[in-house]
C-alpha positions as CSV (number, residue, x, y, z in Angstrom):
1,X,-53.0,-152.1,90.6
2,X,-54.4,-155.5,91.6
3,X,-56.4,-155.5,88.3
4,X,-52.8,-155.0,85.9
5,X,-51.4,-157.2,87.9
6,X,-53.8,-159.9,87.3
7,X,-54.1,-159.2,83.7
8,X,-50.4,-159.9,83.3
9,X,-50.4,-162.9,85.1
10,X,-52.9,-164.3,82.9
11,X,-51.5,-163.1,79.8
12,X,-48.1,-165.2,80.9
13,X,-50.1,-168.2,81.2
14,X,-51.3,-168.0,77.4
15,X,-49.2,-170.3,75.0
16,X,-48.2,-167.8,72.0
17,X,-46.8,-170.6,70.0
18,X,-50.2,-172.1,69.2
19,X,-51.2,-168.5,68.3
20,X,-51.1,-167.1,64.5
21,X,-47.7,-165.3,63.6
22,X,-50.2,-162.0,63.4
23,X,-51.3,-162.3,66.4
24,X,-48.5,-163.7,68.3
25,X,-46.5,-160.8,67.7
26,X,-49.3,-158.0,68.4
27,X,-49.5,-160.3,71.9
28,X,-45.7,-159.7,72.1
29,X,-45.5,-156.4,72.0
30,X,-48.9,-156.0,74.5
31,X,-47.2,-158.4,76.8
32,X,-43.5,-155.7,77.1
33,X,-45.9,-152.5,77.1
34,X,-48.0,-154.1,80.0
35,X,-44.9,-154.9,81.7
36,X,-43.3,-151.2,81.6
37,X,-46.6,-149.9,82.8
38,X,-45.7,-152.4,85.8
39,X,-42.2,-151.3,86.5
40,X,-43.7,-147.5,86.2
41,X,-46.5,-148.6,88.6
42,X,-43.9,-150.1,91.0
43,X,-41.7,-146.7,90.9
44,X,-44.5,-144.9,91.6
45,X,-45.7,-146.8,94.6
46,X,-42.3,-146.2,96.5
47,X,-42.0,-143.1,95.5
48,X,-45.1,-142.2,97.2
49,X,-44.2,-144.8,100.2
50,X,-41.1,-142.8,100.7
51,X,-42.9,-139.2,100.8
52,X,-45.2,-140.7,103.3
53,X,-42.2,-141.8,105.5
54,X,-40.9,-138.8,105.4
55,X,-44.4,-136.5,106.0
56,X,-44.5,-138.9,109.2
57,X,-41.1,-138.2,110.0
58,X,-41.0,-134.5,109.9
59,X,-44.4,-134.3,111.7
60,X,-42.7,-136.9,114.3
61,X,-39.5,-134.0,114.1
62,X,-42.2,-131.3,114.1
63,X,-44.2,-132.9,117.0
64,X,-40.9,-132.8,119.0
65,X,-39.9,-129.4,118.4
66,X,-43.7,-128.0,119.5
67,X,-43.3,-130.1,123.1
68,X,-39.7,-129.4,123.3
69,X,-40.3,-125.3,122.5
70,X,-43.7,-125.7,125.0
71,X,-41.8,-126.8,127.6
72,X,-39.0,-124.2,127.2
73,X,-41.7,-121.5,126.5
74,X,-43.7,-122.4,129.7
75,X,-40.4,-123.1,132.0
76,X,-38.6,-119.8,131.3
77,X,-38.0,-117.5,133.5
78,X,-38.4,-114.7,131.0
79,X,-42.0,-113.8,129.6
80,X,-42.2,-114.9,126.6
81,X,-45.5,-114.2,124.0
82,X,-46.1,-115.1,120.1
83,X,-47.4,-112.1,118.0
84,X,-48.9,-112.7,115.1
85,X,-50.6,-109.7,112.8
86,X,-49.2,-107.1,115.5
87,X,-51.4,-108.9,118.3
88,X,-50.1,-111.0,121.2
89,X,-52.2,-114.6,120.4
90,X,-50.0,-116.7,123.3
91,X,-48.0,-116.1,126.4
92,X,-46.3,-118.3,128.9
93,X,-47.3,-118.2,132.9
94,X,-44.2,-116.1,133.7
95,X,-45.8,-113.1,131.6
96,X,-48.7,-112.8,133.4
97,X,-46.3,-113.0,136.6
98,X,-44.7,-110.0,134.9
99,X,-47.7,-108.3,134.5
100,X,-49.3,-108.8,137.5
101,X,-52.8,-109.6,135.5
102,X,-54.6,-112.8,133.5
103,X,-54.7,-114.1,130.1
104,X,-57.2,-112.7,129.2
105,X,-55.9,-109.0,129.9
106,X,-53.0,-109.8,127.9
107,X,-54.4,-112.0,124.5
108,X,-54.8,-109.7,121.3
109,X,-53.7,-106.6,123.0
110,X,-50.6,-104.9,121.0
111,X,-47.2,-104.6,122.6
112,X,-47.6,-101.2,122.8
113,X,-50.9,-101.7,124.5
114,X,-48.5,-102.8,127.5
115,X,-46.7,-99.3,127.3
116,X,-46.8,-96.3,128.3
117,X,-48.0,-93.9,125.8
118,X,-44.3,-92.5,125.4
119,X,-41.1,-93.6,126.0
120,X,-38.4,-92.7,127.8
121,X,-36.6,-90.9,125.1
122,X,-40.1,-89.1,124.0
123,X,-41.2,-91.5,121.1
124,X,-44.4,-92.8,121.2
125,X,-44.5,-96.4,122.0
126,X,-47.1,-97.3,118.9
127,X,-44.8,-95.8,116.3
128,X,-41.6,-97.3,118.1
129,X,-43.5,-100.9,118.1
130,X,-44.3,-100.4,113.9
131,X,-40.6,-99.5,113.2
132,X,-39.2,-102.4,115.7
133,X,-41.6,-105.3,114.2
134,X,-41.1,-104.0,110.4
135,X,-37.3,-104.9,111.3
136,X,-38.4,-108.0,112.8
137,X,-40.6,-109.4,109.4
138,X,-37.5,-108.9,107.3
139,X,-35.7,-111.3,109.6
140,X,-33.7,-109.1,111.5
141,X,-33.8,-109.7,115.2
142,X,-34.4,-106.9,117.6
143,X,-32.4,-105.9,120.9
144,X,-33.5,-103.1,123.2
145,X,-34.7,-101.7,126.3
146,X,-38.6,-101.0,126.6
147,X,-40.5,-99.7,129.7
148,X,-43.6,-101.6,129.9
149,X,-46.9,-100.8,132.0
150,X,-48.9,-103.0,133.9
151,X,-52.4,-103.4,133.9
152,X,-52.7,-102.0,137.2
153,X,-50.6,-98.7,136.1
154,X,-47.3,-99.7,137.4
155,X,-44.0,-99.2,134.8
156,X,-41.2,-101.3,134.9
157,X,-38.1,-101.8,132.4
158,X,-37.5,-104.9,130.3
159,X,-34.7,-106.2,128.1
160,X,-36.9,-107.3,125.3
161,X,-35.7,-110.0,122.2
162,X,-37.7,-110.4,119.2
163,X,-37.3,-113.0,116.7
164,X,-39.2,-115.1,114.1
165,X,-40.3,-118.3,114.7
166,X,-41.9,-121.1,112.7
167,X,-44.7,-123.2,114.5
168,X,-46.4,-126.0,112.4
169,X,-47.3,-124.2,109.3
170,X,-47.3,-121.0,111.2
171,X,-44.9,-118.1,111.7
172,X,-44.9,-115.6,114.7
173,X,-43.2,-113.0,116.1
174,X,-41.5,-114.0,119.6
175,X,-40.9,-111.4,122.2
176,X,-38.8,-112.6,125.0
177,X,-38.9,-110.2,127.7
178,X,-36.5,-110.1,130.8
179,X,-37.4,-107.8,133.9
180,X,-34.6,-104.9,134.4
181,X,-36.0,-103.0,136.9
182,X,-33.6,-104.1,139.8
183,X,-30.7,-103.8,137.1
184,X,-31.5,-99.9,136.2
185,X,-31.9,-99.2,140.3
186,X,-28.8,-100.3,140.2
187,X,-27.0,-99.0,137.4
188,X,-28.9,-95.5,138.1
189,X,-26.7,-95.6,141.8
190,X,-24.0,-96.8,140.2
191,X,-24.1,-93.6,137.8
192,X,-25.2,-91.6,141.1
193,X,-21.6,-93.1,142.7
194,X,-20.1,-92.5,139.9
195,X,-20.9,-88.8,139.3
196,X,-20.3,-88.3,142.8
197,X,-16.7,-89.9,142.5
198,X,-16.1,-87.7,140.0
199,X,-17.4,-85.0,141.3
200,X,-14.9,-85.6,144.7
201,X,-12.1,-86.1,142.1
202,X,-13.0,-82.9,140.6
203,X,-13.3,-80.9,143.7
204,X,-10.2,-82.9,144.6
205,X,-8.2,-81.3,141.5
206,X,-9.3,-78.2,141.8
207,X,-7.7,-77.8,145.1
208,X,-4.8,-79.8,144.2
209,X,-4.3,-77.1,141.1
210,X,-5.2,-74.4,143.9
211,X,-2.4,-75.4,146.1
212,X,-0.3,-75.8,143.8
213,X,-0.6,-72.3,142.0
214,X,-0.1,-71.3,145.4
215,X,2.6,-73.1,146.0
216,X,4.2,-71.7,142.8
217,X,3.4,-68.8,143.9
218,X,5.5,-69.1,146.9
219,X,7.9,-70.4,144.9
220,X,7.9,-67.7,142.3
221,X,8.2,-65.1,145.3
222,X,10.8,-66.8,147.0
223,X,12.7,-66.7,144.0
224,X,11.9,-62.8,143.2
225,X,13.5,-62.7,147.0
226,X,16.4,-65.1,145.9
227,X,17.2,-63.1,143.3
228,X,16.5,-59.4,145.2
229,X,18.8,-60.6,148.1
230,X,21.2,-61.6,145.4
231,X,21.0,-57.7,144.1
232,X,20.9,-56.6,147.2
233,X,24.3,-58.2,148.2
234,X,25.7,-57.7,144.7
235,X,24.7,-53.9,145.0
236,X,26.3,-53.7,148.6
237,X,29.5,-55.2,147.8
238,X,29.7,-53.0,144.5
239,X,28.7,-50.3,147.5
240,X,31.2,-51.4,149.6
241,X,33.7,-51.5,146.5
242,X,33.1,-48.0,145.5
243,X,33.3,-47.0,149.5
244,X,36.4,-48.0,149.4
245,X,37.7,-46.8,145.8
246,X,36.2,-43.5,147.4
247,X,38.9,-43.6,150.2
248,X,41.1,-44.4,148.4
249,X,40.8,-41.8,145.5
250,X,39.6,-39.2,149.0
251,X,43.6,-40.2,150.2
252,X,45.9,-39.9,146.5
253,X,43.5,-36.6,146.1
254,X,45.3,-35.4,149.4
255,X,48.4,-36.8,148.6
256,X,48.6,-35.4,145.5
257,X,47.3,-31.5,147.2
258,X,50.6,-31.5,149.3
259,X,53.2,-31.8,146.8
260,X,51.0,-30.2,144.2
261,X,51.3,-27.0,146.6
262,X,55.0,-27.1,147.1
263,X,55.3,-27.3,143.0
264,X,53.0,-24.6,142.5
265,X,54.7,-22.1,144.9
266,X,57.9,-23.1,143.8
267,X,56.8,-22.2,140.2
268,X,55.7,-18.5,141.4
269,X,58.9,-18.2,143.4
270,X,60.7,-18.9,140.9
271,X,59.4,-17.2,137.9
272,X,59.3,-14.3,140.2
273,X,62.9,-14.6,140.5
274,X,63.6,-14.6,137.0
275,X,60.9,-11.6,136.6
276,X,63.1,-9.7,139.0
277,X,67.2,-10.8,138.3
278,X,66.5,-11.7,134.4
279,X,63.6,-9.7,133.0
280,X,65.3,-9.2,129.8
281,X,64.7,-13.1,129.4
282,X,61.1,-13.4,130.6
283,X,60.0,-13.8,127.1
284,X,62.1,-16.5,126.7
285,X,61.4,-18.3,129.4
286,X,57.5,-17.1,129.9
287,X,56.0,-20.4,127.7
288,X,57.9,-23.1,129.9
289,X,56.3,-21.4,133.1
290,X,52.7,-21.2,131.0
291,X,53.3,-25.1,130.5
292,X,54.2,-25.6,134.0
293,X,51.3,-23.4,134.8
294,X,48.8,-25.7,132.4
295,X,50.1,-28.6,133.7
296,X,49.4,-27.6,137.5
297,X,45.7,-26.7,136.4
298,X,44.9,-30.1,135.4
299,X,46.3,-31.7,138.1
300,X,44.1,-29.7,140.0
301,X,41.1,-30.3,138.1
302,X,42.0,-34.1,138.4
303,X,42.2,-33.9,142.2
304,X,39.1,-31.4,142.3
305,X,37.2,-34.4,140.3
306,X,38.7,-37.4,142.4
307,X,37.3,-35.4,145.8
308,X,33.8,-34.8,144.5
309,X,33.9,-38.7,143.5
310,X,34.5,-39.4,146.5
311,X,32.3,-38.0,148.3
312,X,30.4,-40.7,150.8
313,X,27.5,-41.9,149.4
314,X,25.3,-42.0,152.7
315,X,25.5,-38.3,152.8
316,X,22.5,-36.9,152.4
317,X,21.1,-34.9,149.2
318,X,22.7,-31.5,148.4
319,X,22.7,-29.0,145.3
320,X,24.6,-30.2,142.8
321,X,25.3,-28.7,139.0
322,X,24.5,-31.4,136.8
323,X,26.7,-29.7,134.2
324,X,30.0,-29.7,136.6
325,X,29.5,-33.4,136.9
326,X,29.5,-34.2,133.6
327,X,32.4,-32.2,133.1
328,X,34.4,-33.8,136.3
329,X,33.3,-37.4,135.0
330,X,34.9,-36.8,131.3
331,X,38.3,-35.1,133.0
332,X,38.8,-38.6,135.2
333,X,38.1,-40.4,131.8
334,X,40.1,-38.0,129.8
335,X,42.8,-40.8,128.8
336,X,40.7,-43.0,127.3
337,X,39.1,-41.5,125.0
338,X,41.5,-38.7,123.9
339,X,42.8,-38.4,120.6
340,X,40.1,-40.8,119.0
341,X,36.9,-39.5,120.1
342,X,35.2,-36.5,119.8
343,X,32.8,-34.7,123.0
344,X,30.2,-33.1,121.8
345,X,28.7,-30.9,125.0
346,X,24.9,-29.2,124.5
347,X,24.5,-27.7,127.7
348,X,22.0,-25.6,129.1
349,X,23.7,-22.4,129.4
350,X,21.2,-21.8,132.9
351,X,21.5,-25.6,134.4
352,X,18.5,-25.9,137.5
353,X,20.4,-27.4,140.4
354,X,19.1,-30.2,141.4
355,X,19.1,-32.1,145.0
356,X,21.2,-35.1,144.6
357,X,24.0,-37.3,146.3
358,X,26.8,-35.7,144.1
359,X,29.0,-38.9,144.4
360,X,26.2,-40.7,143.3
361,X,25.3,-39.0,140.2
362,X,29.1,-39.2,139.3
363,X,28.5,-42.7,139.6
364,X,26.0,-42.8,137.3
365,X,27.1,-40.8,134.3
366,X,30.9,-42.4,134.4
367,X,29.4,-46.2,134.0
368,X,27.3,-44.6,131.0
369,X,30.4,-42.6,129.2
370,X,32.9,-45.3,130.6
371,X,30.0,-47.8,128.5
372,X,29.8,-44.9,125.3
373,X,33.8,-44.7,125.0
374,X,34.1,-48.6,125.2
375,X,31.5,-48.9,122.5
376,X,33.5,-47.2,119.5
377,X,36.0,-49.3,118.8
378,X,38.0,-46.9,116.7
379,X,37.3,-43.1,116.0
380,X,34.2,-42.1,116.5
381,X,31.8,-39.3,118.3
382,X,30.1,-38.8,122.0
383,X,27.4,-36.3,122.5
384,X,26.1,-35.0,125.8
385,X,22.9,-33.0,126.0
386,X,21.0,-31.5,129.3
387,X,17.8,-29.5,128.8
388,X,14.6,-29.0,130.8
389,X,11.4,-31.5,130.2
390,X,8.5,-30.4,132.0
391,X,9.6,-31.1,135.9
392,X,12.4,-32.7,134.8
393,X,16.2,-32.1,134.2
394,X,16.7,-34.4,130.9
395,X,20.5,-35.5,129.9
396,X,20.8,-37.6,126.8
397,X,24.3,-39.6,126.4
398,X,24.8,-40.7,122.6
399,X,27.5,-42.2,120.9
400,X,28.0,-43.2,117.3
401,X,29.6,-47.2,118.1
402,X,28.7,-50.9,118.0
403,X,25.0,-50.5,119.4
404,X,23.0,-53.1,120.7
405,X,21.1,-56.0,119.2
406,X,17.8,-56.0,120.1
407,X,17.2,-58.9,121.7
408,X,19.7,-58.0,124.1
409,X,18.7,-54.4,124.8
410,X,15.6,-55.6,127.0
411,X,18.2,-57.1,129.6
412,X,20.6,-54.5,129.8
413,X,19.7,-53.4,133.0
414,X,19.2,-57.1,134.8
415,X,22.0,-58.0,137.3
416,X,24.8,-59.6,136.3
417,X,24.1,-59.1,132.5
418,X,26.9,-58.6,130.0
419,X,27.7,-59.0,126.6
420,X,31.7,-58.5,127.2
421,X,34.1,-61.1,127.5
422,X,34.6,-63.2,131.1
423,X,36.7,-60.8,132.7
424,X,35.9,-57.3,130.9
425,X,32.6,-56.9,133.5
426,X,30.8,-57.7,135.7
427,X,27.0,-57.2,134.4
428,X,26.4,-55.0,137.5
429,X,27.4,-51.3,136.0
430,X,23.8,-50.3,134.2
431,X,21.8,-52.3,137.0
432,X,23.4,-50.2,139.6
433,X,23.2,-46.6,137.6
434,X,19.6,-47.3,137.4
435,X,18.6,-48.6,140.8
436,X,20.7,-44.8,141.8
437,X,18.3,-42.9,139.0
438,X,15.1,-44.4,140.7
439,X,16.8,-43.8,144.0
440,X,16.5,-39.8,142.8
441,X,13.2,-40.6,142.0
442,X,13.8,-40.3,138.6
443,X,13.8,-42.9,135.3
444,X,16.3,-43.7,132.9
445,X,15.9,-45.5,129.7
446,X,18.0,-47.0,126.7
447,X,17.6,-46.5,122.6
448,X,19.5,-48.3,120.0
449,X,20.1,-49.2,117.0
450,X,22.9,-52.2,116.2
451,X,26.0,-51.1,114.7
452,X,24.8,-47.5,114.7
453,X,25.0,-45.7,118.3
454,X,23.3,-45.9,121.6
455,X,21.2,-43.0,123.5
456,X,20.8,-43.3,127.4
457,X,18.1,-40.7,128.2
458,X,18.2,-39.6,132.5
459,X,15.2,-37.3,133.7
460,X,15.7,-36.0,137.3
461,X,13.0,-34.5,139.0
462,X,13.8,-30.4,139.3
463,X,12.0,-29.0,142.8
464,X,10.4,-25.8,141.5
465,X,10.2,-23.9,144.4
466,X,14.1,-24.3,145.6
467,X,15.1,-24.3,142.6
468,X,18.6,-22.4,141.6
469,X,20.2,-21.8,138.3
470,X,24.3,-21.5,137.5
């Protein structure tokens, strides 16, 4: 550089005027290459002085970021080491703290040299390591939990970080490693706690739901006793109610006897009279005594029926014709169902008598015709069947009217049930008839069909040995 320089100083100092034309232009155009080579040179020159400013700048950066990551790599309190090739080539004094051991016991010796053989979730720790550092040299950092050993066989759990780092013109692996032991312990009682808590909460529920199926127990049987007492009471006052129709119907029956007599043997008197003073006129006069006659018989039949009804229902259990019952039950009901509806009678033409409150039983078979009669609406049909069924004295009730729906039928015989109008009944008729049946130790069940007819079916037990016919 000194040498082109000098050459173009000279050159300045020559006088081209006193040179040939020739010549002095050649010189000319020497003298502007020479001098571009010199700008080029100069270019150069800081060019390079600028690279080596910065080369001595970045080492100066470089030289700070060693001492500044030294001091931070030797004042940490997590063990820190530099892997390079898969081998630990550096560690800080807090990792062989960690370790319990030297340098030299930790210095090219793999991670998983440091490891158990497996870890805790059953991998081996040298395949674990390859995956984990694989992730690490495509410059994805690593978090996890790794159960190192110590030289001296002792385990302990880390939270391990693994990074890459650039050193000088070198690149490592850094595995920061943080001692978790203390942590686990505790998070291992606090999971212990924990299950225990819910344990106690569990045991805690389950008597919680224990008393309290009990208690819905209890509340389930004191409603089952709520709702007995209420039959109970509902049953007694019907009871009492039909006590006292029973008196009542027990007094117009002899009420009605008295007169009843005085009619009757005033109708013999008298038609014996006329049979005596006016026999040529007995023909004439023989129908309105047969009507009188007629007449008298159902009255009696009436009153005959009203003093069986009536009959107290504590008495205890005698023989009683089912047949006549029936029979008694359709004369007291006679008016409402005459002229419109048709009895139909199958009867056995031997009925077993059967021990039974009589009063009851009439009970029971004028709620089920009294329900028949008020089911046909217009004209219709009523048929009454008794036969024998094993042990038992079966009567079947059908009639042809309005039938019932079928989600109703299962409730027919539940208290206070009724699918008439406020006022028409009670719901109390069918719930008494068959708490009476099983009374008699007997059973009683319902079929129908809507807007086609209803069968009540009644078996009562028939005692073989005592057993009469009529």
């Amino acid at each position: 550089m000194k040498y082109v320089s000098q050459i173009s100083k000279n050159f300045q100092e020559v006088d081209l005027s006193q040179m040939p034309h020739f010549k002095y232009y050649e010189a000319n155009k020497l003298g502007k290459v020479i001098k571009e080579m010199l700008r080029s040179i100069k270019r150069q020159q800081n060019s390079l002085l600028e690279e080596k400013n910065k080369a001595e700048e970045s080492e100066e950066l470089m030289r700070d970021s060693e001492i500044k990551f030294r001091t931070l790599y030797e004042s940490s309190n997590d063990a820190i080491f530099l892997i390079k090739e898969n081998k630990i080539v550096s560690c800080n004094q807090r990792t062989m703290e960690f370790f319990k051991c030297n340098e030299d016991e930790i210095i090219n010796k793999r991670p998983s040299d440091l490891s158990p053989e497996y870890q805790l979730d059953g991998e081996l720790s040298i395949e674990k390591e390859k995956v984990i550092l694989e992730e690490v040299f495509k410059g994805i950092p690593q978090y996890f939990e790794w159960q190192h050993k110590r030289p001296n066989g002792e385990l302990f759990m880390a939270a391990v970080s693994l990074s890459f780092v650039e050193l000088g013109r070198e690149k490592y692996v850094q595995s920061s490693i943080r001692d978790i032991t203390i942590r686990k312990k505790h998070e291992l009682e606090l999971e212990k706690y924990r299950q225990n808590l819910e344990n106690m909460v569990e045991e805690r529920t389950q008597e919680l739901n224990k008393t309290n199926m009990e208690l819905s127990e209890k509340n389930e049987m004191l409603k089952k006793t709520l709702h007995d007492l209420k039959e109970t009471q509902s049953h007694l006052i019907q009871s009492e109610k039909m006590a006292s129709l029973g008196i009542l119907t027990a007094g117009v029956a002899h009420e009605i006897n008295n007169p009843l007599n005085f009619v009757q043997n005033g109708t013999l008197v008298l038609q014996r009279t006329f049979d005596a003073e006016l026999p040529e006129s007995k023909e004439k006069y023989q129908p309105f005594f047969d009507a009188i006659k007629t007449g008298i018989d159902r009255i009696k039949d009436i009153v005959k029926s009203l003093s069986r009804y009536s009959r107290s229902q504590k008495t205890s259990a005698s023989l009683c014709n089912v047949n006549e019952i029936l029979d008694n039950c359709l004369t007291m009901l006679h008016n409402q169902y005459k002229n419109r509806i048709e009895i139909h009678k199958n009867y056995l033409d031997k009925t077993p008598l059967i021990a039974a409150n009589e009063g009851e039983l009439h009970q029971v078979f004028l709620n089920i015709i009294s329900n028949a009669i008020q089911a046909i609406s217009d004209n219709g049909k009523i048929t009454i069947e008794t036969c024998i069924n094993d042990t038992y004295l079966q009567i079947k009730i059908s009639d042809n009217g309005a039938g019932i729906k079928k989600e109703n039928l299962k409730h027919i015989f539940d208290p206070f049930y009724t699918t008439k109008e406020p006022g028409e009944g009670t719901g109390l008729g069918l719930s008494i008839t068959k708490k009476l049946v099983e009374e008699h130790n007997g059973s009683i069940k319902c079929k129908s069909v809507f807007e086609e007819g209803t069968t009540f079916e009644i078996n009562l037990p028939v005692k073989h040995k005592s057993t009469r016919y009529e």
